[in-house]
N, CA, C and O atoms as a DFTB+ gen file, in Angstrom:
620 C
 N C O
     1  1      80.819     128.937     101.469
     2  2      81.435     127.624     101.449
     3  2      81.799     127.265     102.888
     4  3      82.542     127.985     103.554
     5  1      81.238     126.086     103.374
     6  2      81.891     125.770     104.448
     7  2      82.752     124.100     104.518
     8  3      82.241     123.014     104.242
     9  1      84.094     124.353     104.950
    10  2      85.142     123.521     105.101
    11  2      85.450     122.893     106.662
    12  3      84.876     123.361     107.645
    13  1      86.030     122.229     106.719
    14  2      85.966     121.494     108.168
    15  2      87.340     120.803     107.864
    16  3      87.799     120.368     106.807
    17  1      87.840     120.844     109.121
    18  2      89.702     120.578     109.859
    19  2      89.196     120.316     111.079
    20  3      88.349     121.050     111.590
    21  1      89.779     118.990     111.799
    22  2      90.486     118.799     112.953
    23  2      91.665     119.298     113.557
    24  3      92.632     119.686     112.901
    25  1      91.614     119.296     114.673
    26  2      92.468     120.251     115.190
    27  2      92.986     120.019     117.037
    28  3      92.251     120.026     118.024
    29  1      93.794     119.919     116.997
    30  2      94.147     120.126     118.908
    31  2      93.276     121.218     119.306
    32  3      93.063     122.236     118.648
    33  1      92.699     120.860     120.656
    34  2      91.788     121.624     121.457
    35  2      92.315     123.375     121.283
    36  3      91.742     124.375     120.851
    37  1      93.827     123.093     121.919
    38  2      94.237     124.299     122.374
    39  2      94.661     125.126     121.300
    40  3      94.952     126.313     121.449
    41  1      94.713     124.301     119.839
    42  2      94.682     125.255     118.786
    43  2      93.862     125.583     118.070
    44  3      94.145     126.081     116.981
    45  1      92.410     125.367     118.541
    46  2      91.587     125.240     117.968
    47  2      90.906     126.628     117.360
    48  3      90.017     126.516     116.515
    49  1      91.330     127.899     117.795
    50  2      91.146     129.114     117.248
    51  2      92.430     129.724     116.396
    52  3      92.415     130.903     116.041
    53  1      93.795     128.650     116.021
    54  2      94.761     128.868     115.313
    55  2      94.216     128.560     113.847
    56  3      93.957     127.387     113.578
    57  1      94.016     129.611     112.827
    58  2      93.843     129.435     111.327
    59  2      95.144     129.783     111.185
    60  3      95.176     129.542     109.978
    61  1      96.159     130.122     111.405
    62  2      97.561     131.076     110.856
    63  2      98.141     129.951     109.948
    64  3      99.295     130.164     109.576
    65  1      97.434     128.535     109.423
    66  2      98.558     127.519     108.760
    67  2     100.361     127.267     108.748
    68  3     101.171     126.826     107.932
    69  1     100.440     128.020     110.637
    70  2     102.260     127.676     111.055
    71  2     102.266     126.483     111.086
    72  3     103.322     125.977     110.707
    73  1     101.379     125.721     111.436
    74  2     102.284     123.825     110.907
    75  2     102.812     124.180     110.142
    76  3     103.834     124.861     110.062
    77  1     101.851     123.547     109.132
    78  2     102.068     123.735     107.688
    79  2     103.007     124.454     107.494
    80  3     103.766     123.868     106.721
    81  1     103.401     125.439     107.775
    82  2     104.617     126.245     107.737
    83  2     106.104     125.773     108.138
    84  3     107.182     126.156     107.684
    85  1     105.894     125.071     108.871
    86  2     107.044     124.994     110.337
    87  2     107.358     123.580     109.442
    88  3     108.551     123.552     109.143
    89  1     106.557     122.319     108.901
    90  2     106.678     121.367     108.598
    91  2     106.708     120.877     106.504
    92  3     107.218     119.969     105.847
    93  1     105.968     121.934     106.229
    94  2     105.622     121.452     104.954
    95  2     104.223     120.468     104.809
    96  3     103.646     119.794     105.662
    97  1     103.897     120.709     103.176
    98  2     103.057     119.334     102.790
    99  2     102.962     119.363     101.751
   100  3     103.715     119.911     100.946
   101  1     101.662     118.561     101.490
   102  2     101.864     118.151      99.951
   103  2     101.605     119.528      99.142
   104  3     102.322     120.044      98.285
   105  1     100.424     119.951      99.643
   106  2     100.640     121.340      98.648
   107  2     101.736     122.697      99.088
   108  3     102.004     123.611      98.309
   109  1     102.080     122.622      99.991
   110  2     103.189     123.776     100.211
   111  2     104.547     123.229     101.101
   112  3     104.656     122.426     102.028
   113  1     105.593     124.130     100.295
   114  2     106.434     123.711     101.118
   115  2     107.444     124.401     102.421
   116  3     107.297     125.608     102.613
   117  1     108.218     123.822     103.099
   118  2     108.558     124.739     104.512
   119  2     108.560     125.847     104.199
   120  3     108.811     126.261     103.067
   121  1     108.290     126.477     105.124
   122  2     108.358     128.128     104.888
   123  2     107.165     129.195     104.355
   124  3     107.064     130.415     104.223
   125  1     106.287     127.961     104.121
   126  2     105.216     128.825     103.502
   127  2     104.037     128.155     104.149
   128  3     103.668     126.985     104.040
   129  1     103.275     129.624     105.184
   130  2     101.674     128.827     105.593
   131  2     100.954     128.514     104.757
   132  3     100.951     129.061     103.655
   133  1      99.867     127.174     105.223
   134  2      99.364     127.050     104.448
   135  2      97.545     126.127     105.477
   136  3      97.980     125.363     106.339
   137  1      96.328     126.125     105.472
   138  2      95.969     126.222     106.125
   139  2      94.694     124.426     105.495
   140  3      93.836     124.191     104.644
   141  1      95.086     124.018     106.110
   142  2      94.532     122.078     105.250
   143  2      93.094     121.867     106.019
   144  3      93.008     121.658     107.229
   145  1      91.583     121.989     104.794
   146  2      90.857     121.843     105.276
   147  2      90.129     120.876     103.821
   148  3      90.726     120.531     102.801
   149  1      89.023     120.688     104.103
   150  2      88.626     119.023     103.587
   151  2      86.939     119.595     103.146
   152  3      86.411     120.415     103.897
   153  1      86.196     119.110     101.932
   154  2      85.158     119.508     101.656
   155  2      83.693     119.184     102.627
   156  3      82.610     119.764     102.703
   157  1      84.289     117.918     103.327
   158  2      83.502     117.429     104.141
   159  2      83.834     116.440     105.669
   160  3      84.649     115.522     105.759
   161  1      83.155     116.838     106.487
   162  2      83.689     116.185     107.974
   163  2      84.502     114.877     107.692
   164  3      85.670     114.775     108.067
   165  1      83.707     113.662     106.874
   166  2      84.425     112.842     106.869
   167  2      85.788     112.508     106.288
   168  3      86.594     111.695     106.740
   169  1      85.911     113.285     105.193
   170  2      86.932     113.260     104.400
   171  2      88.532     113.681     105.541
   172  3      89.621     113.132     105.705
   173  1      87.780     115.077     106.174
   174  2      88.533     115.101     107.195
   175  2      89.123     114.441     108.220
   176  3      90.317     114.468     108.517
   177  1      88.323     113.902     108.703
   178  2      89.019     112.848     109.942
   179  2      89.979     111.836     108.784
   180  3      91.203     111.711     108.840
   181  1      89.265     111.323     107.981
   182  2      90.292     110.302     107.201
   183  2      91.410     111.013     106.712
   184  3      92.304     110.291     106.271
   185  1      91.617     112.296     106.667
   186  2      92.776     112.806     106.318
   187  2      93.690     112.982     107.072
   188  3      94.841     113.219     106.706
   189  1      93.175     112.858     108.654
   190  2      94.159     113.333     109.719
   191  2      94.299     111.906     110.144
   192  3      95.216     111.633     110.919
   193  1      93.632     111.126     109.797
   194  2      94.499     109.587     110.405
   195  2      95.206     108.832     109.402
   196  3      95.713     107.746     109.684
   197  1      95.275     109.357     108.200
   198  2      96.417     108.800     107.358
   199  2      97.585     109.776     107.436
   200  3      98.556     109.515     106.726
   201  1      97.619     110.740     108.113
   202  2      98.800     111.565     108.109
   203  2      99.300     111.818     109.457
   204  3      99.940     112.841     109.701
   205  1      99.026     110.881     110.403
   206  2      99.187     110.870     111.822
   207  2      99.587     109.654     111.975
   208  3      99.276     108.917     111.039
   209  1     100.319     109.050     113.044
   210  2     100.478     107.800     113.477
   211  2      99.576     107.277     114.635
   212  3      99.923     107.642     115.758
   213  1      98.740     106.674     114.566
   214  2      97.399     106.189     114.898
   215  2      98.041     107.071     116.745
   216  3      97.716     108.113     117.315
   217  1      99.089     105.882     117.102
   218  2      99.697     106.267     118.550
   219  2      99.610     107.836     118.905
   220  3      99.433     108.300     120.031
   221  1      99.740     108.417     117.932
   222  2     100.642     110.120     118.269
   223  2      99.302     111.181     118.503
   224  3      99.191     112.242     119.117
   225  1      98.307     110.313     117.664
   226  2      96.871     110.955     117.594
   227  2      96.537     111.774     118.961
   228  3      96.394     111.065     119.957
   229  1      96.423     112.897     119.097
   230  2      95.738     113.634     120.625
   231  2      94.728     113.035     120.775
   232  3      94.331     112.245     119.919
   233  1      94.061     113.277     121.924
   234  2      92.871     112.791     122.443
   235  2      91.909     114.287     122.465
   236  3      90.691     114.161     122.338
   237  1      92.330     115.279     122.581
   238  2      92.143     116.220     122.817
   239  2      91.597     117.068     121.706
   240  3      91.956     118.244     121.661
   241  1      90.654     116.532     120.682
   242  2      90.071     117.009     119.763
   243  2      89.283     117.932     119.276
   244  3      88.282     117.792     119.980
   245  1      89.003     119.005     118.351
   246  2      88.113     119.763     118.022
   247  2      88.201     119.634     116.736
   248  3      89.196     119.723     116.016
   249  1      86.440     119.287     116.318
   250  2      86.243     119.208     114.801
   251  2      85.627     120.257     114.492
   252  3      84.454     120.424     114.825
   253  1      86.358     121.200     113.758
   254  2      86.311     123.229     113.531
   255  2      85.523     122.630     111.934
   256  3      85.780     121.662     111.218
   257  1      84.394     123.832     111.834
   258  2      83.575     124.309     110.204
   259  2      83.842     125.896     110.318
   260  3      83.554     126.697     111.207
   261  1      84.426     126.030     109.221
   262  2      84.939     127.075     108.915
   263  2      84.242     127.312     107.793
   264  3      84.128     126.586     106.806
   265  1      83.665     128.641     108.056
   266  2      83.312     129.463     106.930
   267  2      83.706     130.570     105.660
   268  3      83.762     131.777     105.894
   269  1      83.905     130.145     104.634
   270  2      84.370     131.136     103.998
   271  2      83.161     131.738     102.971
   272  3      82.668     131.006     102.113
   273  1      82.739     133.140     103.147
   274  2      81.907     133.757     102.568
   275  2      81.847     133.753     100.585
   276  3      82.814     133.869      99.832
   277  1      80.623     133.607     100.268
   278  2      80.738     133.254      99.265
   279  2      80.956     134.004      97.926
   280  3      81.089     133.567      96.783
   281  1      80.950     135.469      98.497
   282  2      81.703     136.547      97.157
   283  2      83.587     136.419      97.395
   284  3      84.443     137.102      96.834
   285  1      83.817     135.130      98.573
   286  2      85.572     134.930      98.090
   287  2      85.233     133.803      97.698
   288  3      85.288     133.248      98.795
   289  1      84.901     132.957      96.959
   290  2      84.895     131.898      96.891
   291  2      85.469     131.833      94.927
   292  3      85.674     130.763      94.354
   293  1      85.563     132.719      94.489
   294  2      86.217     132.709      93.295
   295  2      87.768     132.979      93.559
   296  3      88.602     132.868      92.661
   297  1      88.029     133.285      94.655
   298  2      89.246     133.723      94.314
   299  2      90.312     131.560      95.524
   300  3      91.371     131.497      96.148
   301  1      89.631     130.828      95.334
   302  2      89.841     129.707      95.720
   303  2      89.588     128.678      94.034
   304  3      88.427     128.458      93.690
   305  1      90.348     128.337      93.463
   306  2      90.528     127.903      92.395
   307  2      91.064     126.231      92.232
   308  3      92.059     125.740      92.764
   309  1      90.281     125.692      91.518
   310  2      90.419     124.323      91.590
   311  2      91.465     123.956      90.250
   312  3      91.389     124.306      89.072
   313  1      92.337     123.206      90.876
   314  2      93.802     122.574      90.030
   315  2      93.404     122.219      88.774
   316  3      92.219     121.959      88.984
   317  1      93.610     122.010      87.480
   318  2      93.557     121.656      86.696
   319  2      93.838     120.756      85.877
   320  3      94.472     121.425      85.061
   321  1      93.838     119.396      85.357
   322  2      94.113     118.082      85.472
   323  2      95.619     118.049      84.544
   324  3      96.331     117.076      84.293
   325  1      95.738     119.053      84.272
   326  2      97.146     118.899      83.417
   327  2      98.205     119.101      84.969
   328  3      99.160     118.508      85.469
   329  1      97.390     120.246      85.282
   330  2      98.716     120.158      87.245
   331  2      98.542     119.414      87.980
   332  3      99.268     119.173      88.945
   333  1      97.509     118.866      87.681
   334  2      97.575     117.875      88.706
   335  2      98.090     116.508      88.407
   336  3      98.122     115.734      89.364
   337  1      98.562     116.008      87.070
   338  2      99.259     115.048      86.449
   339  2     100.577     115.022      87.226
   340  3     101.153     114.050      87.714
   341  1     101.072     116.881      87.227
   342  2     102.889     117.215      87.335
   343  2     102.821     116.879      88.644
   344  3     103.815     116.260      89.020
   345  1     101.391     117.212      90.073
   346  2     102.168     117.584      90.811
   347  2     101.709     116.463      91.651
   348  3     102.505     116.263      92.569
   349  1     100.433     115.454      91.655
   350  2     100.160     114.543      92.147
   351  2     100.664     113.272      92.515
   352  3     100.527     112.449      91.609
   353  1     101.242     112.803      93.621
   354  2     102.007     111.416      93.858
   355  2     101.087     110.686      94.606
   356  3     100.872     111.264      95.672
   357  1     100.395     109.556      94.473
   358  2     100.160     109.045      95.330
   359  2     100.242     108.316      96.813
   360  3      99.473     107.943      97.699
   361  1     101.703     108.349      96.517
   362  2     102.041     107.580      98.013
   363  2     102.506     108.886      98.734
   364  3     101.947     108.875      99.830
   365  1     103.081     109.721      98.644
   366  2     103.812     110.911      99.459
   367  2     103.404     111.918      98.751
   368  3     102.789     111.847      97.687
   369  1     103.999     113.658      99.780
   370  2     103.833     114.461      99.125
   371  2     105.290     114.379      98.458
   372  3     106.024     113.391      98.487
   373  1     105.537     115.497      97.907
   374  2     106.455     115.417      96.766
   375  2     106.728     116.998      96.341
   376  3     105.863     117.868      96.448
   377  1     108.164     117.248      95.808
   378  2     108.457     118.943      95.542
   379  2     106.975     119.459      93.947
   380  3     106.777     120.546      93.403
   381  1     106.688     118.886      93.856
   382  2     106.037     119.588      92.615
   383  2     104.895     119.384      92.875
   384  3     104.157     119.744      91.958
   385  1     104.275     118.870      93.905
   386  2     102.795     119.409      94.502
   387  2     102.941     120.588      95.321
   388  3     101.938     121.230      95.636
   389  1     104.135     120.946      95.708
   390  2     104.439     121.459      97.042
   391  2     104.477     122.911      96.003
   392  3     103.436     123.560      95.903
   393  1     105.534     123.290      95.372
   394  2     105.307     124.049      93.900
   395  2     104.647     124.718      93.535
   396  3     104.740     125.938      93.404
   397  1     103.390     123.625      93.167
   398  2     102.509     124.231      92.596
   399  2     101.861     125.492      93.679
   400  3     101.968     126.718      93.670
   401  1     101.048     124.375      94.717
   402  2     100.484     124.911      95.761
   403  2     101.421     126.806      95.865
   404  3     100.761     127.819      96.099
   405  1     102.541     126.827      95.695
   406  2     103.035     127.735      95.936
   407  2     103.227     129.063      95.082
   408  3     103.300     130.258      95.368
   409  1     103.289     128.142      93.619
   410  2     102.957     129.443      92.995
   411  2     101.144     129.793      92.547
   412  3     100.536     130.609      91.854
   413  1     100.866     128.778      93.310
   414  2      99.075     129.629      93.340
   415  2      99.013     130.471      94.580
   416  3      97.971     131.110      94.726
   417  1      99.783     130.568      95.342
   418  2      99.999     131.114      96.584
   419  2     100.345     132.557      96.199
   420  3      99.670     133.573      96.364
   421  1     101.671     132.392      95.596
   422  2     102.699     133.590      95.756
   423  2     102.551     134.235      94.892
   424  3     102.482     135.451      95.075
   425  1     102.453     133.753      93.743
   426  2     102.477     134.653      92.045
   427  2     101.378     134.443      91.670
   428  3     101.278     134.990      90.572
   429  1     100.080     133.758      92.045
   430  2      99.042     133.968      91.625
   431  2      97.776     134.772      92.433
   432  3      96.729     135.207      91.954
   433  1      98.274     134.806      93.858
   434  2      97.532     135.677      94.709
   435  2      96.614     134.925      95.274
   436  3      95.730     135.688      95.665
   437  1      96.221     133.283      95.653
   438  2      94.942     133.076      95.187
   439  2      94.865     132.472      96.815
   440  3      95.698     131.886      97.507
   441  1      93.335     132.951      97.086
   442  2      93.018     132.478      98.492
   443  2      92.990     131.208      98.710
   444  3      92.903     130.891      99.897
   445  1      93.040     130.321      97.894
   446  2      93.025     128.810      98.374
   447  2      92.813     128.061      96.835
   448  3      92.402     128.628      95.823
   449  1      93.152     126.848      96.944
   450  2      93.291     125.756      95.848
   451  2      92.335     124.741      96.320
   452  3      92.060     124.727      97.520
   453  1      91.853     123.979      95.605
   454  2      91.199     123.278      95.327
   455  2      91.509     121.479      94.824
   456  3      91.194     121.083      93.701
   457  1      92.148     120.583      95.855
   458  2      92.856     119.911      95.496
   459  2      92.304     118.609      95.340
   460  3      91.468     118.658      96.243
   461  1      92.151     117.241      94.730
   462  2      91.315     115.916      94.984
   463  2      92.430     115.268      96.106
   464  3      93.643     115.127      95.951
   465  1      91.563     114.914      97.325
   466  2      92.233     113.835      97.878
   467  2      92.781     112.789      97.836
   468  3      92.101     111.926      97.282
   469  1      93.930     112.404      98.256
   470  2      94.554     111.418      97.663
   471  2      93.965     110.098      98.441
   472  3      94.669     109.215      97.952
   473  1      93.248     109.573      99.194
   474  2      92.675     108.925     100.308
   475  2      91.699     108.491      99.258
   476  3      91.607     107.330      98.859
   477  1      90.738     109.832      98.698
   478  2      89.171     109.664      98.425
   479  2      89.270     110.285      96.823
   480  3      88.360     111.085      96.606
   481  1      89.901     110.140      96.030
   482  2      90.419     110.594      94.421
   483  2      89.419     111.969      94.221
   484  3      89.721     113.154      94.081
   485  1      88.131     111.298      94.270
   486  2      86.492     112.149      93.908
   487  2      86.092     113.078      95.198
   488  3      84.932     113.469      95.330
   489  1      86.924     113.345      95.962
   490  2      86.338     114.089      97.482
   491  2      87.338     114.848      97.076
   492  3      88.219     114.396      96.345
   493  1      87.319     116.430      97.616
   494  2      88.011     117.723      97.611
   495  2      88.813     117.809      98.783
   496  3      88.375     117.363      99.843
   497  1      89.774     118.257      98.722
   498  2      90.689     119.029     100.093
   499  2      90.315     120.304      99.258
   500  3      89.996     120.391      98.073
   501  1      90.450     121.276     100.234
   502  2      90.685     122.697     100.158
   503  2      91.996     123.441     100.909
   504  3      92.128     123.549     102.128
   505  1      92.688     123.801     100.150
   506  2      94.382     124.289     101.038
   507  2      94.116     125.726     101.042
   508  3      94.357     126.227      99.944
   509  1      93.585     126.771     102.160
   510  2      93.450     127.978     102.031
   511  2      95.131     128.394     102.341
   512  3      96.122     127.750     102.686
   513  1      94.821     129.995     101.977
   514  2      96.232     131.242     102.440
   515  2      96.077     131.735     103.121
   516  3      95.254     132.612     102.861
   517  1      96.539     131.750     104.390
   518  2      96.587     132.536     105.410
   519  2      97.312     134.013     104.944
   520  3      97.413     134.866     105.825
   521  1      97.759     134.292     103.733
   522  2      98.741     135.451     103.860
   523  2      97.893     136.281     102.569
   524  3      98.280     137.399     102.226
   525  1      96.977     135.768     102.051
   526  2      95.746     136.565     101.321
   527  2      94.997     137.599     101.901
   528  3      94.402     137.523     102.976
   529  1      95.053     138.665     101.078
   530  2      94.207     139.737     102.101
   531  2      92.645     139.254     102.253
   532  3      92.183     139.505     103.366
   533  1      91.821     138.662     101.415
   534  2      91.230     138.215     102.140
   535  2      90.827     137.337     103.260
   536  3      89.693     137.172     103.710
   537  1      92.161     136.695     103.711
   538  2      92.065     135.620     104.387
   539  2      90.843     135.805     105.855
   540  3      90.069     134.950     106.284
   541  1      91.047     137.158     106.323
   542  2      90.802     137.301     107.477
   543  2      89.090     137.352     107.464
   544  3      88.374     137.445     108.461
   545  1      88.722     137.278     106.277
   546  2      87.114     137.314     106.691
   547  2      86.781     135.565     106.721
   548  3      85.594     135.243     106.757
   549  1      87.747     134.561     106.707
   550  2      87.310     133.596     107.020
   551  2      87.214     133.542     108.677
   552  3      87.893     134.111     109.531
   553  1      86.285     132.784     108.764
   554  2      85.639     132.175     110.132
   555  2      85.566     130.866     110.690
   556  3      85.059     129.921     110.086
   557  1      86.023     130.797     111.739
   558  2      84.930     129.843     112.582
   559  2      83.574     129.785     112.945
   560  3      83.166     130.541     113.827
   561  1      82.845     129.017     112.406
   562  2      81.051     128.643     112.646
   563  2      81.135     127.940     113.130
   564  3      80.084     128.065     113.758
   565  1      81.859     126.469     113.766
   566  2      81.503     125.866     115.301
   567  2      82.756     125.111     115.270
   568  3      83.503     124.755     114.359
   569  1      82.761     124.948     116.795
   570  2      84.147     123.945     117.349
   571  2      82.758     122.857     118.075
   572  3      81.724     122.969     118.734
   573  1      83.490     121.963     117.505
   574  2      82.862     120.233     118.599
   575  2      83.711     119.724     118.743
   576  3      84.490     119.480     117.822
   577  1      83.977     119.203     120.497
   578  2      84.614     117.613     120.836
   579  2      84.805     117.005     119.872
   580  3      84.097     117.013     118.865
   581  1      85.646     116.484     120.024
   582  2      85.609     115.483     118.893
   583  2      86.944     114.263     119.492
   584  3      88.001     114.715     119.930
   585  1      86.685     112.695     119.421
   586  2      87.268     112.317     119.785
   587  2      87.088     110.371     118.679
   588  3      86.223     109.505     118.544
   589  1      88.410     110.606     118.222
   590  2      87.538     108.573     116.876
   591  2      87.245     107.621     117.892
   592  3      87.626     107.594     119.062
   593  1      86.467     106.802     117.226
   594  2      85.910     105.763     117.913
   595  2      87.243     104.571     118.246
   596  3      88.098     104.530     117.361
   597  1      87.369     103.992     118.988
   598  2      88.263     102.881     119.832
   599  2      88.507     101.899     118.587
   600  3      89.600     101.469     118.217
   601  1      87.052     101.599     117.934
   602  2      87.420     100.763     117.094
   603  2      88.125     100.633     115.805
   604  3      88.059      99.568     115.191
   605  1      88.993     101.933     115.214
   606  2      89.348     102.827     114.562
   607  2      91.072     101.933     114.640
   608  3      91.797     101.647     113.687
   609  1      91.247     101.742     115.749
   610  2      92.778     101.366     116.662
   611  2      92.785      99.846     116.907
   612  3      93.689      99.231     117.471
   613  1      91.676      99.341     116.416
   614  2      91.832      97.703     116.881
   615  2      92.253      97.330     116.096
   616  3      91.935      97.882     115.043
   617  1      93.484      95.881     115.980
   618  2      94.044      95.265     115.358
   619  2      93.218      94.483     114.932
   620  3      93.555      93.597     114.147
């Protein structure tokens, strides 16, 4: 399976999901890493400019594909529409997405969830665990520049 995240240059070899940690989100909350990657490039960038303030955006970009090998790819489990009723808000994240994400984390062991974007309903996020023993055979398969187009910012 390969997943793709934007990323600051200089963190661009950071998988450890300490944002996510340090800040919270929709699927996890403070205190718990958590590592936000997207089924596909585009989905990605649109995920990091609805959760950024256009202004605050770095310039300093790397668009990371990350590989995760495909005998772990069962242990990454997609939400189920009854949890995703409890834990889904559309406008914000919210404590019972955050929850969930956590007890698939903590008490269920599970290398990553499988979440629908709230941007793109039918497009996937993928929220891996950095604290899964398998975590560490995930990879980086390429870093690119990466920088949005000007016209992205025009009024």
């Amino acid at each position: 399976m390969e997943v793709y995240r934007l990323s600051k240059k200089k963190y661009q070899k950071d998988l450890s999901g300490k944002g996510a940690e340090l800040f919270g989100g929709r699927w996890n909350p403070i205190g718990l890493s958590a590592l936000y990657t997207s089924e596909n490039r585009s989905l990605c960038l649109l995920e990091s400019l609805v959760n950024s303030p256009r202004k605050l955006l770095p310039r300093d970009l790397v668009l990371l594909s990350i590989f995760i090998p495909s005998r772990y790819e069962k242990e990454i489990i997609k939400l189920s529409k009854k949890e995703l009723k409890r834990g889904l808000n559309n406008l914000r994240q919210n404590n019972l997405s955050a929850q969930i994400g956590k007890t698939k984390f903590l008490d269920e062991d599970r290398l990553g969830i499988i979440v629908p974007s709230v941007i793109v309903p039918n497009e996937m996020n993928i929220v891996l665990n950095p604290k899964h023993l398998k975590y560490k055979h995930i990879k980086i398969k390429e870093s690119i520049n990466f920088s949005f187009d000007e016209r992205l910012f025009v009024k």
